[in-house]
C-alpha positions in Angstrom: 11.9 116.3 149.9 12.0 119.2 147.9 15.0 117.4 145.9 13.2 114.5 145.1 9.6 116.4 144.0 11.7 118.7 141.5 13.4 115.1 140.1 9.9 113.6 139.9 8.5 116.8 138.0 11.3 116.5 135.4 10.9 112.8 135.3 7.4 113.6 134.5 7.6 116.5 132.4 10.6 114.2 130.4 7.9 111.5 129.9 4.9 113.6 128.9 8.3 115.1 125.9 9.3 112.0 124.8 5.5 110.7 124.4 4.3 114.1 122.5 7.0 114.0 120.2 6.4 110.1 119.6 3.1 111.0 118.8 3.9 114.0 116.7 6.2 111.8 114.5 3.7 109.4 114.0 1.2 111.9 113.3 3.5 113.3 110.8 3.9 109.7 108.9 0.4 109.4 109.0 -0.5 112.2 107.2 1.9 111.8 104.6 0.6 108.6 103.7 -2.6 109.5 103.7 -1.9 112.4 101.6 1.3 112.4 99.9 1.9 108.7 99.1 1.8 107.9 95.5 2.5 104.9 93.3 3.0 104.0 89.5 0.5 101.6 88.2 2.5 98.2 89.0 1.3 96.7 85.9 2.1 99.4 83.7 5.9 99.8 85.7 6.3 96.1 85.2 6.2 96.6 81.3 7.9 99.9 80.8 11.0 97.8 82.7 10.8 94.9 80.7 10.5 96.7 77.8 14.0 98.9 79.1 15.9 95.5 79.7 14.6 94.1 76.1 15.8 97.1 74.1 19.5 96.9 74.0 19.9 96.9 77.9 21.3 93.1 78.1 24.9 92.7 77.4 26.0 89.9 74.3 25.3 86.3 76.2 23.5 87.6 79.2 20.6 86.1 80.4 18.0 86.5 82.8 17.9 83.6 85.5 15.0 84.3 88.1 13.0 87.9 88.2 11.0 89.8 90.7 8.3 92.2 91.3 9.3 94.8 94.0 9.2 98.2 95.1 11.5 100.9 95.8 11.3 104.1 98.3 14.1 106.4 98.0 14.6 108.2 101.0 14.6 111.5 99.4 11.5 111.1 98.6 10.2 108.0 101.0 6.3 108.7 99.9 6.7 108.0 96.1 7.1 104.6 95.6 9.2 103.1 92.7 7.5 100.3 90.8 10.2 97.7 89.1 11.4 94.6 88.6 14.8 93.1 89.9 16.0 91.1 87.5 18.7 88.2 88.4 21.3 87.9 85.3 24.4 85.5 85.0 26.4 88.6 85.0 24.6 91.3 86.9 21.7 92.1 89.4 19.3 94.9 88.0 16.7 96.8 89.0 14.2 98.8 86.9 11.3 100.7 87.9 9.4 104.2 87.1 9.3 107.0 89.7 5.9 108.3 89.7 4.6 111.8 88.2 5.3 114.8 89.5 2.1 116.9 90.2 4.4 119.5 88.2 5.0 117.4 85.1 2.0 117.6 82.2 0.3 113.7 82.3 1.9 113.3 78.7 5.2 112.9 80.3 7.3 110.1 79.3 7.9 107.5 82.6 10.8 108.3 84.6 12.5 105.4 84.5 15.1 104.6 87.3 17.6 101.8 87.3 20.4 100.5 89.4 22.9 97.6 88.1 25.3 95.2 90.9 28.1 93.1 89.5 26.8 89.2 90.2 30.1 88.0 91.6 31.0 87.0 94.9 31.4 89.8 96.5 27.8 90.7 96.0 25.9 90.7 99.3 22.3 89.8 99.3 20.6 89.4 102.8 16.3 89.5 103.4 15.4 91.6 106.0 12.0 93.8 106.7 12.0 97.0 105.1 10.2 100.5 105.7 9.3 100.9 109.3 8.9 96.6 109.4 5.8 97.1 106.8 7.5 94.6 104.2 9.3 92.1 103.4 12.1 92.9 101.2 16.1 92.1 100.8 19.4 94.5 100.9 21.8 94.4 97.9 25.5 96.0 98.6 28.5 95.5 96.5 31.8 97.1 97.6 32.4 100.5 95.3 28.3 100.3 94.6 26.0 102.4 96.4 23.4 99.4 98.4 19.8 99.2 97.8 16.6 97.9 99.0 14.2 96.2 97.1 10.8 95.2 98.6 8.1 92.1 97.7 4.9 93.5 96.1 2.2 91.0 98.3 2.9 87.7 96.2 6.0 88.5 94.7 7.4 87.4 98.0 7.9 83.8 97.1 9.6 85.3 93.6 11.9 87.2 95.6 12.9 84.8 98.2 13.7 82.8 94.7 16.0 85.2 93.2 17.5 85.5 96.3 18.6 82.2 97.0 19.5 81.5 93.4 21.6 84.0 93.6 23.7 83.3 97.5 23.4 79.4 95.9 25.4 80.6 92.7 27.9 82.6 95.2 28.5 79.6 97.1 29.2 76.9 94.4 31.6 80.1 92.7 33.3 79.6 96.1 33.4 76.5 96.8 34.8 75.9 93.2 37.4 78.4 93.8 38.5 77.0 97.1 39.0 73.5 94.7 40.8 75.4 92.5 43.4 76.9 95.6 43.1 73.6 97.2 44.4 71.9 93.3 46.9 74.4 93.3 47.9 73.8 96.3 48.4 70.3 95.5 50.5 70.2 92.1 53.0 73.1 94.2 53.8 70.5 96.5 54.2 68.3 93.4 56.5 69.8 91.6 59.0 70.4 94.6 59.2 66.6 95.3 61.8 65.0 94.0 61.0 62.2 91.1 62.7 58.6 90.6 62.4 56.3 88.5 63.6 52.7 88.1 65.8 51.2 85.2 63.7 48.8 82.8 65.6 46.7 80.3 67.0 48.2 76.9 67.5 52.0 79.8 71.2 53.7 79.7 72.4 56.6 81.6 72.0 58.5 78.4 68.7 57.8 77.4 67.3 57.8 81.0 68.9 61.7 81.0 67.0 62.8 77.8 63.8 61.1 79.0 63.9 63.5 82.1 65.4 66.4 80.4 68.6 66.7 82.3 72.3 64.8 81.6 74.1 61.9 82.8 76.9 64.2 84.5 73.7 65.3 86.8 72.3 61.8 87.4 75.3 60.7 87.9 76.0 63.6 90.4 72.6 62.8 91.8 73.0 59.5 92.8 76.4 59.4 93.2 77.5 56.9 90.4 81.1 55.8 89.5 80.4 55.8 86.0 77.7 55.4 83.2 76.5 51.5 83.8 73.2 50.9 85.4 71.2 47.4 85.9 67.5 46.3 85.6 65.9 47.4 89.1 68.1 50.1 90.3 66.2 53.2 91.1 67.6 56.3 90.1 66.6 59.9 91.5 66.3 62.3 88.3 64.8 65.1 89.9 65.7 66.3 93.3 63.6 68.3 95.4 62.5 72.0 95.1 62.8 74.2 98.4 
């Protein structure tokens, strides 16, 4: 008896832990957000980053295909929220936003602007998912040698972002599917080549000329097809390229 009352007293005293430090947690979110969350005007973000791709940002021939609003939290600092855009190009994924001010920093500061660039190739992984603690909906970028990043709808933007989204995984897929065509093609004129080629003797063909049409000699067709000598007739089909292993 005394065995089982000291189990149910840890059991209990484990519960009331567990619970008090779930609260404390929560409490502790809470009251940053309350007090230390902080955001760039959106508005003013969105046009410092469009201004940052226009001025010499956007390689020779590259061109934005769909754009997004979204929002960024960094987890070194979750409670200051980055303002941007994400920006779908034929050769890249970029984001732009502005961190917002420092209570230290004068209010004449210029806007911190922070950026992050993918390569838009296959091997760019874009998946939707719900970011910060579930609150919104949002979308992981990783690229291997990149570091990954998270990118969150701002309210109507989600629509925007589901658009970017699948233009891009739609532009992945054709780029694989062609590429499979390509191997497959390939693939094709390889086993082409190593078969062998005949051809059959028209009127006006010789042993000679039938050799330089095929860029080889008669000593090889003749080899080839074991012949007694040079004379061929109308009909007779003559192998002038044996097969590759």
């Amino acid at each position: 008896m005394k065995e089982s009352e000291r189990l149910y007293r840890s059991f209990r005293f484990l519960k009331k832990a567990v619970i008090g430090l779930a609260v404390v947690l929560l409490g502790i979110l809470a009251f940053g957000y309350l007090f230390f969350m902080r955001h760039v005007d959106a508005p003013k973000a969105w046009a410092a980053a469009n201004r940052e791709l226009q001025g010499g940002m956007l390689h020779f021939g590259e061109k934005v295909e769909r754009r997004a609003k979204v929002f960024v939290r960094r987890p070194s600092d979750y409670y200051r929220s980055v303002n941007g855009m994400l920006y779908a190009t034929n050769d890249r994924l970029i984001f732009i936003g502005v961190a917002p001010e420092s209570k230290l920093e004068n209010e004449d500061s210029p806007p911190v602007i922070v950026s992050q660039e993918f390569p838009n190739d296959t091997l760019l992984d874009m998946r939707g998912r719900r970011l910060y603690l579930l609150t919104a909906h949002g979308v992981r970028v990783s690229h291997p040698g990149v570091a990954s990043g998270e990118f969150a709808a701002l309210g109507s933007q989600v629509p925007a972002l589901d658009s970017l989204v699948d233009y891009v995984n739609s532009i992945h897929a054709k780029q694989r599917r062609d590429a499979a065509a390509e191997r497959d093609l390939r693939a094709r004129v390889a086993t082409l080549i190593k078969m062998p080629i005949y051809y059959t003797v028209k009127r006006g063909d010789a042993l000679f000329s039938i050799a330089r049409k095929f860029d080889t000699t008669p000593e090889k067709l003749q080899e080839w097809n074991q012949l007694q000598g040079t004379r061929v007739i109308i009909g007779q089909k003559l192998l002038v390229k044996p097969a590759k292993k």
